[in-house]
SELO-407395 format. One record per residue (C-alpha): residue number from 0; residue in three letters; y, z, x. Coordinates in Angstrom, 1 decimal, decimal comma, m for minus. Each point is the difference from the previous one (the first is absolute). Example, Ala and Ser with C-alpha at 12.3 -4.5 7.8 and 13.67 -1.06 7.14 Angstrom:
! residues 2
<0; "ALA"; <m4,5; 7,8; 12,3>>,
<1; "SER"; <3,4; m0,7; 1,4>>,
This chain:
! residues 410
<0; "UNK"; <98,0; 79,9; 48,2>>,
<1; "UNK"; <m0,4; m0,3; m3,5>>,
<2; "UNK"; <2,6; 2,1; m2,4>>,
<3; "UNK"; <m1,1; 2,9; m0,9>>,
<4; "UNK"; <m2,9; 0,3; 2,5>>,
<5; "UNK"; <1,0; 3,5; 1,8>>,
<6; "UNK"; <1,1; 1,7; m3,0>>,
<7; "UNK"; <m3,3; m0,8; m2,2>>,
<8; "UNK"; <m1,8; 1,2; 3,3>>,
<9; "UNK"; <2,1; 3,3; 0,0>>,
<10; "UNK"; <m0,6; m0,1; m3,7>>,
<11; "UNK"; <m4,3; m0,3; 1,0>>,
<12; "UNK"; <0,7; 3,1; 2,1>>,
<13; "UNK"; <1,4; 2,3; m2,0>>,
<14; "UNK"; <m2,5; m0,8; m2,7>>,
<15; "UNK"; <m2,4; 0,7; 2,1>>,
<16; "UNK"; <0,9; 3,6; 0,8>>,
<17; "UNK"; <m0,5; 0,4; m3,3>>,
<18; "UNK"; <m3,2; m1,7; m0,4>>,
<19; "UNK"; <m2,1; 1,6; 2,8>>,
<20; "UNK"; <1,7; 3,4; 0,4>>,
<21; "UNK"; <0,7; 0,8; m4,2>>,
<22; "UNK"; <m1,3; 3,6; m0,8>>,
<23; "UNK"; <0,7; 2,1; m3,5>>,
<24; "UNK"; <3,1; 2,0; m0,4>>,
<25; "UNK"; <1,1; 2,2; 1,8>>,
<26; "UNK"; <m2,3; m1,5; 3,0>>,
<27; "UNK"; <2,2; m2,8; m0,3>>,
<28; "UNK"; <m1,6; m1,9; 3,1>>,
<29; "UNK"; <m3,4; 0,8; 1,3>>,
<30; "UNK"; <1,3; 0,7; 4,1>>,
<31; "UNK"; <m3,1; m2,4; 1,0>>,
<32; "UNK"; <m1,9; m3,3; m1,2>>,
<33; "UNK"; <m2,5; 0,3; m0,5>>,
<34; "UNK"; <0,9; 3,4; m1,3>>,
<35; "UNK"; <m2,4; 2,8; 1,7>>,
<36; "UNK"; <0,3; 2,4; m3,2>>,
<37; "UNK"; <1,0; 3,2; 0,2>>,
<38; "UNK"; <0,1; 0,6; 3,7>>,
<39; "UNK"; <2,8; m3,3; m0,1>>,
<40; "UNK"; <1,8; 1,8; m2,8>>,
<41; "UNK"; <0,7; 3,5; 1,7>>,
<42; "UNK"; <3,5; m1,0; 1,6>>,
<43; "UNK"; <3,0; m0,5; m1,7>>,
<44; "UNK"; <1,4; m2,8; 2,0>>,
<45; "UNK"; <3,9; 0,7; m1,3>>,
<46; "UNK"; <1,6; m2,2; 2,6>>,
<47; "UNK"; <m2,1; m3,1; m0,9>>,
<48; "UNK"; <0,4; 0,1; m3,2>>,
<49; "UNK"; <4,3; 0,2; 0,8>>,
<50; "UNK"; <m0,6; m3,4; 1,5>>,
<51; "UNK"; <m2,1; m0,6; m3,4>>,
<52; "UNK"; <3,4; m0,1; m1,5>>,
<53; "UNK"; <1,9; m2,0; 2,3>>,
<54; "UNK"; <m2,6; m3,2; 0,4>>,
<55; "UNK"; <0,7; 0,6; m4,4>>,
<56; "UNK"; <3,2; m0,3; 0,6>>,
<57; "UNK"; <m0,1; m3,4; 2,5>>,
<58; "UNK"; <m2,4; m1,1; m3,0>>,
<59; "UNK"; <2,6; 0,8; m2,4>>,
<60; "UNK"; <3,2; m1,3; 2,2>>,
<61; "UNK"; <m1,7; m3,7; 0,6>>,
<62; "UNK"; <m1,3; m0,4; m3,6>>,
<63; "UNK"; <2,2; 1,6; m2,7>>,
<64; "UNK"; <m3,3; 1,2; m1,9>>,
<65; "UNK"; <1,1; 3,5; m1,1>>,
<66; "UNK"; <m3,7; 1,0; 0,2>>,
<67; "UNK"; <0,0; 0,6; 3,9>>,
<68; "UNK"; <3,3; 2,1; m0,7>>,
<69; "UNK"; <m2,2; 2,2; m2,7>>,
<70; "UNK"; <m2,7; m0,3; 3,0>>,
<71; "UNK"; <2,0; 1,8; 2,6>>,
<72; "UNK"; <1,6; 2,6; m2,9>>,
<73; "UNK"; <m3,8; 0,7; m0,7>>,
<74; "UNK"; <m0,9; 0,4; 3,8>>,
<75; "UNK"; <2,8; 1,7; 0,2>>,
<76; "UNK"; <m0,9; 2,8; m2,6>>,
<77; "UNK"; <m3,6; 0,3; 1,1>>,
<78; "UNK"; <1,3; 1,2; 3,6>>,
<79; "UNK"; <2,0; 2,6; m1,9>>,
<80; "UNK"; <m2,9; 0,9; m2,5>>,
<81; "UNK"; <m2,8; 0,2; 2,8>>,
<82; "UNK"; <2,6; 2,0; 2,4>>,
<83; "UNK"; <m0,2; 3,0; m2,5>>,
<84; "UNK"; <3,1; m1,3; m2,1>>,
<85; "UNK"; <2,0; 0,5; 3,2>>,
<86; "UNK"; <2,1; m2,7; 1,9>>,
<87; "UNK"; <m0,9; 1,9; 3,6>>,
<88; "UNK"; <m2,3; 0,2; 2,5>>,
<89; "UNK"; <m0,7; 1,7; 3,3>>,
<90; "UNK"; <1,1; m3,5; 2,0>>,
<91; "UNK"; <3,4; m1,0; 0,1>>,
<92; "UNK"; <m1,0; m3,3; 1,2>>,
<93; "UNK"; <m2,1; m0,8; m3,3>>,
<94; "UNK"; <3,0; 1,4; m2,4>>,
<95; "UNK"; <2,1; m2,7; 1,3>>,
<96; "UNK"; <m2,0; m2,2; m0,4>>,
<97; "UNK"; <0,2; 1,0; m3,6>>,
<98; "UNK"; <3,5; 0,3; m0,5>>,
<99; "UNK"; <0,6; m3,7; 2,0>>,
<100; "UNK"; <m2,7; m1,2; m3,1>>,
<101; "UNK"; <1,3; 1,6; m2,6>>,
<102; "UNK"; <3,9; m1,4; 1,0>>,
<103; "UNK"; <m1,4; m3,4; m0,2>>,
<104; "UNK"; <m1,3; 0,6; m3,5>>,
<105; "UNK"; <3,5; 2,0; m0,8>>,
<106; "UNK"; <1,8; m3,4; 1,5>>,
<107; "UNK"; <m2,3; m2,3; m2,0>>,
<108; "UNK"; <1,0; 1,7; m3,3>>,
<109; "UNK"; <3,5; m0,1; m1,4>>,
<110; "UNK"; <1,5; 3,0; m0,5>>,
<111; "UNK"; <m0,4; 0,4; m4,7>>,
<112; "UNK"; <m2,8; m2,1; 0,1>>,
<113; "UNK"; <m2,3; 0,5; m2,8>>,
<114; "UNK"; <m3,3; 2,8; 1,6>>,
<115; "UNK"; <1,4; m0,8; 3,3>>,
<116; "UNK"; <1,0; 3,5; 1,0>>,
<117; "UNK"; <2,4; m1,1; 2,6>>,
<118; "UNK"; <1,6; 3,0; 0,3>>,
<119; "UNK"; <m2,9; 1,9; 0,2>>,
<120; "UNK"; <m1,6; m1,9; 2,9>>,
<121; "UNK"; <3,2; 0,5; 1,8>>,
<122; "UNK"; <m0,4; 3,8; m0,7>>,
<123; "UNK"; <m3,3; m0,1; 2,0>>,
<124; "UNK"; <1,2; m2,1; 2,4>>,
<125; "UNK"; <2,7; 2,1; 1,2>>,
<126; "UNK"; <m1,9; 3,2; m0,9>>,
<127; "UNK"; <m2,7; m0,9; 2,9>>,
<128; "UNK"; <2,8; m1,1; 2,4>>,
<129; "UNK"; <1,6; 3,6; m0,5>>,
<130; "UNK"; <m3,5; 1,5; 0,6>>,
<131; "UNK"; <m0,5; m1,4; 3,1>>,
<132; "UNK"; <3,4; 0,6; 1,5>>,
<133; "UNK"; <m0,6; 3,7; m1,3>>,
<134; "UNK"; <m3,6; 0,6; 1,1>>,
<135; "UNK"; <m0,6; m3,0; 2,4>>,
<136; "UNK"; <3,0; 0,1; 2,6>>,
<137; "UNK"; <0,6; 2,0; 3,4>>,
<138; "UNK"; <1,1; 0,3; 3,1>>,
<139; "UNK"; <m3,0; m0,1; 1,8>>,
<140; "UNK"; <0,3; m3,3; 2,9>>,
<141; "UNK"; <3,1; m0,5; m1,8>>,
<142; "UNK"; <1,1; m0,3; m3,4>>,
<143; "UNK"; <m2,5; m2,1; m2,2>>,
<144; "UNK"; <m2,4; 0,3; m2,3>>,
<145; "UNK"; <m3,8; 1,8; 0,6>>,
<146; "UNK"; <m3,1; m2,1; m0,8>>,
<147; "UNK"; <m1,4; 2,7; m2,3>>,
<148; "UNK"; <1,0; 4,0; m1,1>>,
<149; "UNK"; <m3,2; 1,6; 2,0>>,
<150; "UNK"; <1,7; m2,1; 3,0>>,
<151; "UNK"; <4,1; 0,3; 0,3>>,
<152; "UNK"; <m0,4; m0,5; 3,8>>,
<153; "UNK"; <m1,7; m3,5; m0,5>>,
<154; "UNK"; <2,5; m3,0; m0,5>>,
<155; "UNK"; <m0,6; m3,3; m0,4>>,
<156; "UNK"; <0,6; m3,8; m0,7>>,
<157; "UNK"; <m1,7; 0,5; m3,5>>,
<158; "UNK"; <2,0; 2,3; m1,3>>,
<159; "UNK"; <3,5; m0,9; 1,2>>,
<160; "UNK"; <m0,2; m3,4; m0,4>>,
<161; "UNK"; <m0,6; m0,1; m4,0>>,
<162; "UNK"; <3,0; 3,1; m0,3>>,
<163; "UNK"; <2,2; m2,5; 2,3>>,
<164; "UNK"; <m0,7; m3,0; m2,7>>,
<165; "UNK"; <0,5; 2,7; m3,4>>,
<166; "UNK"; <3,0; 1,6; 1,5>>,
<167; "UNK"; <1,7; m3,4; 0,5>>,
<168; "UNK"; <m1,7; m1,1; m3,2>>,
<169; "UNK"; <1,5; 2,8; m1,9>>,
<170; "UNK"; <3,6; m0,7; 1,5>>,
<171; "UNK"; <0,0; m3,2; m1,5>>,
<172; "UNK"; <m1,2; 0,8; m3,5>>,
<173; "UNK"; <1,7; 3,5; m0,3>>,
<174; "UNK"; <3,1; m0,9; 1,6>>,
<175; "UNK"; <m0,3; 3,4; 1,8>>,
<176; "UNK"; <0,7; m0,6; 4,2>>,
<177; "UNK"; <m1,7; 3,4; 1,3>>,
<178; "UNK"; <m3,6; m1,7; m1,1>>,
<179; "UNK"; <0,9; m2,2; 2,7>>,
<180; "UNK"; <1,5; 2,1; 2,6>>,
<181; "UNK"; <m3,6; 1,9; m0,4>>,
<182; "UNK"; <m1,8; m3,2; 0,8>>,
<183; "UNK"; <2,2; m0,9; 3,0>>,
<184; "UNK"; <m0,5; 3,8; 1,0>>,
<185; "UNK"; <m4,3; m0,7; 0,5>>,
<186; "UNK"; <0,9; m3,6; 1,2>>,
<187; "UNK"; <1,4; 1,5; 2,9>>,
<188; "UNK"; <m3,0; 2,4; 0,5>>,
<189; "UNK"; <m2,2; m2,7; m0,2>>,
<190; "UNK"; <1,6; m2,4; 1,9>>,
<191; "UNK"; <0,9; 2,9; 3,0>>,
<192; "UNK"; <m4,0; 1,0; m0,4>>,
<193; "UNK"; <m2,6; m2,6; m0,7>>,
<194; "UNK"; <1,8; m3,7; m0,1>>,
<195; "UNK"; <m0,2; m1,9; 3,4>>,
<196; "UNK"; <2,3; m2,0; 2,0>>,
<197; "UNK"; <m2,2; m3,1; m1,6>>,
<198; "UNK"; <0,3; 1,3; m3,0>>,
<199; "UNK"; <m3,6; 1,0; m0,4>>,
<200; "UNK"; <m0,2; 3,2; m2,2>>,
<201; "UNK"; <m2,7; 3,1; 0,8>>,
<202; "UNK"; <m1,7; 1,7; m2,3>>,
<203; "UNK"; <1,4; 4,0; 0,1>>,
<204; "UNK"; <0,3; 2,9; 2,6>>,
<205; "UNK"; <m0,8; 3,4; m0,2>>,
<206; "UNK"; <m3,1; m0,6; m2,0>>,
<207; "UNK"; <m2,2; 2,2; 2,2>>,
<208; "UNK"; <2,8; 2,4; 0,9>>,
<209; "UNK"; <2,3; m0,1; 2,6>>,
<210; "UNK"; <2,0; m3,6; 0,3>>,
<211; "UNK"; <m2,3; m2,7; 0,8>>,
<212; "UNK"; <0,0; m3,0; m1,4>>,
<213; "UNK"; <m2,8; m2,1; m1,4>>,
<214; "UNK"; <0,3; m3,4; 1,9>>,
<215; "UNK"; <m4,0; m0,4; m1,1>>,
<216; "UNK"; <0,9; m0,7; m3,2>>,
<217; "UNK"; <1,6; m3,3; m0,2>>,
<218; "UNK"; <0,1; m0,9; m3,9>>,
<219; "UNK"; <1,6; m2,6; m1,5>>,
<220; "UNK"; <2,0; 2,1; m2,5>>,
<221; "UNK"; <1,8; 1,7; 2,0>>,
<222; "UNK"; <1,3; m3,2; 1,1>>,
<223; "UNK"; <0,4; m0,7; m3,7>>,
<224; "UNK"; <1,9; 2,7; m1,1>>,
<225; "UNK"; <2,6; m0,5; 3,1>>,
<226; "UNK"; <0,9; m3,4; m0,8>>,
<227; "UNK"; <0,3; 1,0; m4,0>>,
<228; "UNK"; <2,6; 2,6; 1,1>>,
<229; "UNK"; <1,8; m2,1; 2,1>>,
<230; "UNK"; <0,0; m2,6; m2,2>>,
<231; "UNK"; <1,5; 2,7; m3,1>>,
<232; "UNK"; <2,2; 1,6; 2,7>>,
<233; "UNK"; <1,5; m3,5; 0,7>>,
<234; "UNK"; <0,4; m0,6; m3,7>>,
<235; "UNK"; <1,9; 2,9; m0,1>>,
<236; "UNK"; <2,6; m0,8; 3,0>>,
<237; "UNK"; <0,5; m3,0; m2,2>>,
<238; "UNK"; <1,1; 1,7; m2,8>>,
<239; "UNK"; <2,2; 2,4; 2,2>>,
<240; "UNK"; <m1,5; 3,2; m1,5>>,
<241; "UNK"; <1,1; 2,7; 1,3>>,
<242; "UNK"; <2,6; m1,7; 1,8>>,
<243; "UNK"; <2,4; m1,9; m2,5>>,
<244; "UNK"; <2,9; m0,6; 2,3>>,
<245; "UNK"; <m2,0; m1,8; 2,7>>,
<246; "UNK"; <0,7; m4,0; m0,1>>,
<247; "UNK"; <m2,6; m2,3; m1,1>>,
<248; "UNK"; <m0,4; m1,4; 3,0>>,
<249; "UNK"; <m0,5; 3,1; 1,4>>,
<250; "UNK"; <m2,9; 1,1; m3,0>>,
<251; "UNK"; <m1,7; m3,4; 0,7>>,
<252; "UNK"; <0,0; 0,2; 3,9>>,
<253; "UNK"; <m1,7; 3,4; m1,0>>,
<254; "UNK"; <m2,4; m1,3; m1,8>>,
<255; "UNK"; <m1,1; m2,7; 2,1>>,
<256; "UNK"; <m0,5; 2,5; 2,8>>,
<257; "UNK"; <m2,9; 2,0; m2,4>>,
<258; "UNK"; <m1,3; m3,3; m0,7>>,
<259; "UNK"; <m0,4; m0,8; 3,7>>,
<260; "UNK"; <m2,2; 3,3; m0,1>>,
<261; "UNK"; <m2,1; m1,3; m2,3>>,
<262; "UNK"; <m0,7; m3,4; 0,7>>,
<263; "UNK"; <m0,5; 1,4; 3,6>>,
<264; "UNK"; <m2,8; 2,6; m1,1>>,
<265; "UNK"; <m1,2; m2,7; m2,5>>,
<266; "UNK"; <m0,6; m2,3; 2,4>>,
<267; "UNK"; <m1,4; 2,9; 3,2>>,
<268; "UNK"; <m2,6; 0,8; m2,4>>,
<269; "UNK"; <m1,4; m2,7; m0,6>>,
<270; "UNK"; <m0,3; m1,1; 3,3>>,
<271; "UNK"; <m1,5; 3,3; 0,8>>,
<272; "UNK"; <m2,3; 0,9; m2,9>>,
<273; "UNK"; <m0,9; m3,5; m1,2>>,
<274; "UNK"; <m3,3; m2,2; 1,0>>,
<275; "UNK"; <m0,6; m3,1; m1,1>>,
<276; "UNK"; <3,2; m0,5; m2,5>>,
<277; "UNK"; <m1,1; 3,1; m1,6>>,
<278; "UNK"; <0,3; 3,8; 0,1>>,
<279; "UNK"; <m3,8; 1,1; 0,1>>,
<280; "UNK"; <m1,4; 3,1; m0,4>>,
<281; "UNK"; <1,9; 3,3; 0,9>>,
<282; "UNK"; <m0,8; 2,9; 2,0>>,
<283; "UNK"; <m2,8; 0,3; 2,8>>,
<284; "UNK"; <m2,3; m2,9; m1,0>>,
<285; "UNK"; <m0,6; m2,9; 2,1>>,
<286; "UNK"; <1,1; m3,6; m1,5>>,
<287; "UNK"; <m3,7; m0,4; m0,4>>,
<288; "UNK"; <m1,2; 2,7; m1,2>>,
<289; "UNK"; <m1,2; m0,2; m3,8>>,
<290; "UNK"; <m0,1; 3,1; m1,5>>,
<291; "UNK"; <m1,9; 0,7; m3,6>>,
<292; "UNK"; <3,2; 0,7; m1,9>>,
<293; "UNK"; <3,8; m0,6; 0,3>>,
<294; "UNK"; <2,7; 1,9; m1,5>>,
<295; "UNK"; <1,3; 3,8; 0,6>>,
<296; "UNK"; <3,4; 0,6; 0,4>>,
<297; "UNK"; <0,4; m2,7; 2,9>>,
<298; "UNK"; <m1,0; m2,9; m2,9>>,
<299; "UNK"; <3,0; 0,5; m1,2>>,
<300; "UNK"; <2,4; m0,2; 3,4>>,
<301; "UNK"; <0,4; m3,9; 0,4>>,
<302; "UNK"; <1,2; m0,3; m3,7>>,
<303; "UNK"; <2,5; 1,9; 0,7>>,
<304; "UNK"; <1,1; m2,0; 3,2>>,
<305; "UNK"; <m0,1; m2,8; m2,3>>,
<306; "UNK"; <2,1; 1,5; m2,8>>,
<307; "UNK"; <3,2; 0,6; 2,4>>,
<308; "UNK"; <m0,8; m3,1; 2,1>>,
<309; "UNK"; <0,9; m1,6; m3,5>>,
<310; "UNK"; <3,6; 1,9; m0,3>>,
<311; "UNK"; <1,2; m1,3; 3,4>>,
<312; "UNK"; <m1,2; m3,3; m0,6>>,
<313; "UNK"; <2,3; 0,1; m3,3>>,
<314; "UNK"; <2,3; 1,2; 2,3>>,
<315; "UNK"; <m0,5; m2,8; 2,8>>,
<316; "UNK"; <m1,9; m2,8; 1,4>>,
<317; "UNK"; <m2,2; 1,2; 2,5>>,
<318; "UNK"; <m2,7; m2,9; 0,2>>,
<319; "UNK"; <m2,0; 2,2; 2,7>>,
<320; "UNK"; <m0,8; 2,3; m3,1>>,
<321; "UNK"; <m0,1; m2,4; m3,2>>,
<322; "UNK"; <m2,7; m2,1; 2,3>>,
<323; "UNK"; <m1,9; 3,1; 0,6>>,
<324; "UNK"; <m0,2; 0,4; m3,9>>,
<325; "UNK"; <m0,9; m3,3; m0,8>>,
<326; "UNK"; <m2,9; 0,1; 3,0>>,
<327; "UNK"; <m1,1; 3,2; m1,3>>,
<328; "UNK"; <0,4; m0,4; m3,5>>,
<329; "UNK"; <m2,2; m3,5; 0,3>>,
<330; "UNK"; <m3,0; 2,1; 2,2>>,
<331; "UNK"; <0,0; 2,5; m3,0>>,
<332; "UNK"; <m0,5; m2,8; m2,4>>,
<333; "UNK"; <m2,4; m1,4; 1,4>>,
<334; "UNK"; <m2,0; 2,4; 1,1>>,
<335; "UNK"; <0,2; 2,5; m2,7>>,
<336; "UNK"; <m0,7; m1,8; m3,5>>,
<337; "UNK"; <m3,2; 0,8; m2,0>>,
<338; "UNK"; <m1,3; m1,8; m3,4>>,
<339; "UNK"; <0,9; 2,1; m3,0>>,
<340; "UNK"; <m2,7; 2,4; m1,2>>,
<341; "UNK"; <m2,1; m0,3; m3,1>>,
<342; "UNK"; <1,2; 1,4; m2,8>>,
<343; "UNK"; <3,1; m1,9; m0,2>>,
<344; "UNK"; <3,5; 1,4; 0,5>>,
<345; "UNK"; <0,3; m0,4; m3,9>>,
<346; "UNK"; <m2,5; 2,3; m0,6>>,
<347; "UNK"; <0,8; 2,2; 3,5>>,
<348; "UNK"; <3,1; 0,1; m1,8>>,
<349; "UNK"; <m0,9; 1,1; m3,7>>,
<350; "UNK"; <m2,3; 2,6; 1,5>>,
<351; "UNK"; <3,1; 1,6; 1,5>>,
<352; "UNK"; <2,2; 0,3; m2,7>>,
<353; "UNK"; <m2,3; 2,1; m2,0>>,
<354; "UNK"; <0,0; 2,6; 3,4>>,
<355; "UNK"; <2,9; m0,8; 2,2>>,
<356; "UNK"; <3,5; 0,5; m1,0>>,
<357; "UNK"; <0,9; m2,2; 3,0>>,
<358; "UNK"; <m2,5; m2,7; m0,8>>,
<359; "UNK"; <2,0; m1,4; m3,0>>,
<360; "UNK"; <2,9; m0,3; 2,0>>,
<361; "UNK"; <m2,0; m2,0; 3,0>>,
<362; "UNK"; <m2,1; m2,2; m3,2>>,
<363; "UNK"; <3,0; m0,9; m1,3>>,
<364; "UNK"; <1,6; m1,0; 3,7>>,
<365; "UNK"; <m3,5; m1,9; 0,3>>,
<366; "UNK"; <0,4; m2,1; m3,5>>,
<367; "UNK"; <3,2; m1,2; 1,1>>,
<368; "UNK"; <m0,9; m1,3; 3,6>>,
<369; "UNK"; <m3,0; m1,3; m1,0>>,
<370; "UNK"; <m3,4; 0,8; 1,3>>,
<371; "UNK"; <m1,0; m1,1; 3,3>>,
<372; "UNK"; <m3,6; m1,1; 0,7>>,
<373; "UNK"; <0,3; 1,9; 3,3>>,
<374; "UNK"; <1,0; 3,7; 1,0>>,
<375; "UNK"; <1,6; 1,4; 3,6>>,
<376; "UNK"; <m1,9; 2,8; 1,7>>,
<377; "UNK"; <1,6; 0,5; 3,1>>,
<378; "UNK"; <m1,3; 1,9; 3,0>>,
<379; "UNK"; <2,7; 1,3; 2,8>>,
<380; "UNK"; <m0,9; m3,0; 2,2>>,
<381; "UNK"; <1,2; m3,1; m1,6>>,
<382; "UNK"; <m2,0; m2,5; 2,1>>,
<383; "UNK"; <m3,3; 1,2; m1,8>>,
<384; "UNK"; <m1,5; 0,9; m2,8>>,
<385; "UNK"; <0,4; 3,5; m1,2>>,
<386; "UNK"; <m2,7; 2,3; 0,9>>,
<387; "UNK"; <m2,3; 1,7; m2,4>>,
<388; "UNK"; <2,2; 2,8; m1,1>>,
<389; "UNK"; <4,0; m0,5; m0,2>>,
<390; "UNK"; <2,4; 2,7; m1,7>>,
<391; "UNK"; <2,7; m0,9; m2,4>>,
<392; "UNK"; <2,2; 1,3; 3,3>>,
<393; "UNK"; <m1,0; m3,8; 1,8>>,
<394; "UNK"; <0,6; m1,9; m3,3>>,
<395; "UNK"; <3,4; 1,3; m0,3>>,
<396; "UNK"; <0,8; m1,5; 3,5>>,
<397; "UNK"; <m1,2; m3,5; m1,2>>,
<398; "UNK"; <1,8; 0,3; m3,2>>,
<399; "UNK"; <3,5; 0,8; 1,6>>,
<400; "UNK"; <m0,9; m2,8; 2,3>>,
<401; "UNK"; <m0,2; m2,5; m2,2>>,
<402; "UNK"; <3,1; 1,0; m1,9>>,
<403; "UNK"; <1,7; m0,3; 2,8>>,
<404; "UNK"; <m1,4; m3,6; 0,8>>,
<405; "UNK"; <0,9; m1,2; m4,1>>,
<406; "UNK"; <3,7; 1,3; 1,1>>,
<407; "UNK"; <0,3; m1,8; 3,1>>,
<408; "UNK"; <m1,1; m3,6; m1,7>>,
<409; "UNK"; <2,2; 0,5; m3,0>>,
């Protein structure tokens, strides 16, 4: 493999997001290419565009250009300024997304650095971890958190997996234990409720009343979102937080008892939700089935997979799963690339400076890598093409796919 082959194809990627989804401020990203006008505009897709931020960030982390850190400050703002100047929603799940965003930006910025607003960042980061423990957990099936405030009965993977990750998260970089014994408090809800002797993870109970739980809906992020907070929960037995007089020996058998959790769910779902060396389309769909348009909020589910999948592997080796990125990651390639479109991306670019704050940012990102004579459209099944129609949701997935991939060949 030739140096510097997976990060300039991560690199062709992001690029590309910006390329074929670009829309004027405060659109940010038009939710479809092509873009259906209006009608595509109407929702305010606040939970894609946290993840907006974080693929920024991975930009930022494996280059050093400072313009994918002003990226994800921009993204970051526009959620705020669409939102109605207001860090909170109705959907707990989304607002940690958020705050697990905006703690990477926090982390990425010393704390004095010039218009980084550090300590800002770390304001809104704690102030929507606050507001979910306030508004967003009950007793309802067991202490955890509710999917939404118009459903405190409902609990699921998707929201208790991301507060498990920030509450560990938060223990590290505050130095305060209790916002770990909150995220050991919905690890053992969620482990006692929807995780399987396998270590296959379910979607949620209680979603149409009463306590059933919805073994229909066999995602890949909830499997995602397990194995990222086992893999922080294990970081933090290392440390010892919490628990400063155990023995190291005694904090790293600890840890390697959450990592056995998540290499064992890593590993379970692949076998049971991959075809062909990939993870294919989610939901009710036959392998086969081609539908006009990918994307929706299940686009975005196997980038998420990938994103955690990427923290035990720093963690460990578990060839099983680093073989299942690079078979994956090598279908999405191939299938998935597309010549670049007339105009150029010079004058793509130019164009968006004079109406999209977060254009410049991207153009300048662009100047630096170079400009590829292809772009990536990815649909949500990497062994094809992408179908007519495929929402920023889908190329998310690919993008955290392929940063994953440049990581593992570094």
């Amino acid at each position: 493999m030739a140096p510097g082959e997976w990060p300039g194809r991560a690199d062709v990627a992001q690029l590309s997001l910006s390329e074929l989804w670009w829309a004027p401020w405060p659109q940010l990203l038009h939710n479809t290419h092509p873009t259906s006008a209006a009608e595509d505009e109407r929702v305010f897709n606040y939970w894609w565009l946290a993840h907006v931020i974080d693929v920024q960030v991975d930009a930022y982390l494996r280059t050093g250009d400072g313009a994918w850190l002003d990226a994800a400050r921009d993204t970051a703002s526009n959620i705020r300024t669409r939102n109605g100047d207001s860090l909170f929603n109705d959907y707990f799940d989304d607002m940690l997304w958020y705050a697990l965003a905006l703690l990477r930006v926090a982390e990425a910025t010393p704390p004095g650095a010039a218009g980084g607003g550090h300590d800002g960042v770390m304001r809104d980061v704690v102030a929507l971890w606050d507001h979910v423990l306030e508004h967003g957990w009950t007793d309802v099936h067991g202490e955890s958190v509710s999917w939404r405030t118009q459903q405190p009965d409902y609990k699921n993977t998707p929201a208790n997996g991301p507060f498990i990750i920030l509450g560990a998260r938060l223990a590290r970089v505050t130095g305060d234990a209790t916002y770990l014994t909150w995220a050991q408090r919905s690890m053992d809800w969620l482990e006692a409720h929807l995780v399987g002797d396998d270590g296959f993870v379910e979607d949620g109970l209680g979603r149409e009343g009463g306590d059933v739980v919805d073994t229909h809906w066999r995602f890949t992020y909830n499997q995602g979102l397990y194995i990222g907070a086992c893999v922080e929960l294990a970081r933090a037995a290392r440390r010892g937080a919490g628990s400063e007089e155990r023995a190291q020996e005694d904090r790293d058998r600890r840890a390697a008892a959450w990592l056995d959790k998540a290499e064992r769910t890593a590993l379970t779902s692949i076998r049971e939700l991959a075809t062909d060396g990939v993870f294919r389309r989610e939901g009710n769909l036959a392998p086969d089935d081609v539908p006009e348009a990918d994307g929706g909020d299940v686009g975005l589910f196997k980038g998420i997979w990938y994103r955690y999948a990427a923290q035990l592997l720093a963690e460990r080796d578990v060839p099983g799963v680093a073989a299942f990125v690079r078979s994956s990651t090598d279908a999405l390639w191939a299938h998935a690339r597309i010549p670049a479109p007339t105009p150029s991306r010079e004058e793509v670019g130019a164009t968006a400076r004079g109406s999209l704050r977060n254009g410049e940012r991207i153009s300048a990102a662009a100047a630096s890598a170079g400009a590829p004579g292809e772009l990536l459209r990815a649909g949500d099944d990497w062994t094809r093409p992408a179908p007519p129609t495929v929402g920023y949701s889908t190329q998310l997935s690919a993008v955290m796919a392929l940063e994953v991939r440049a990581l593992l060949e570094a």
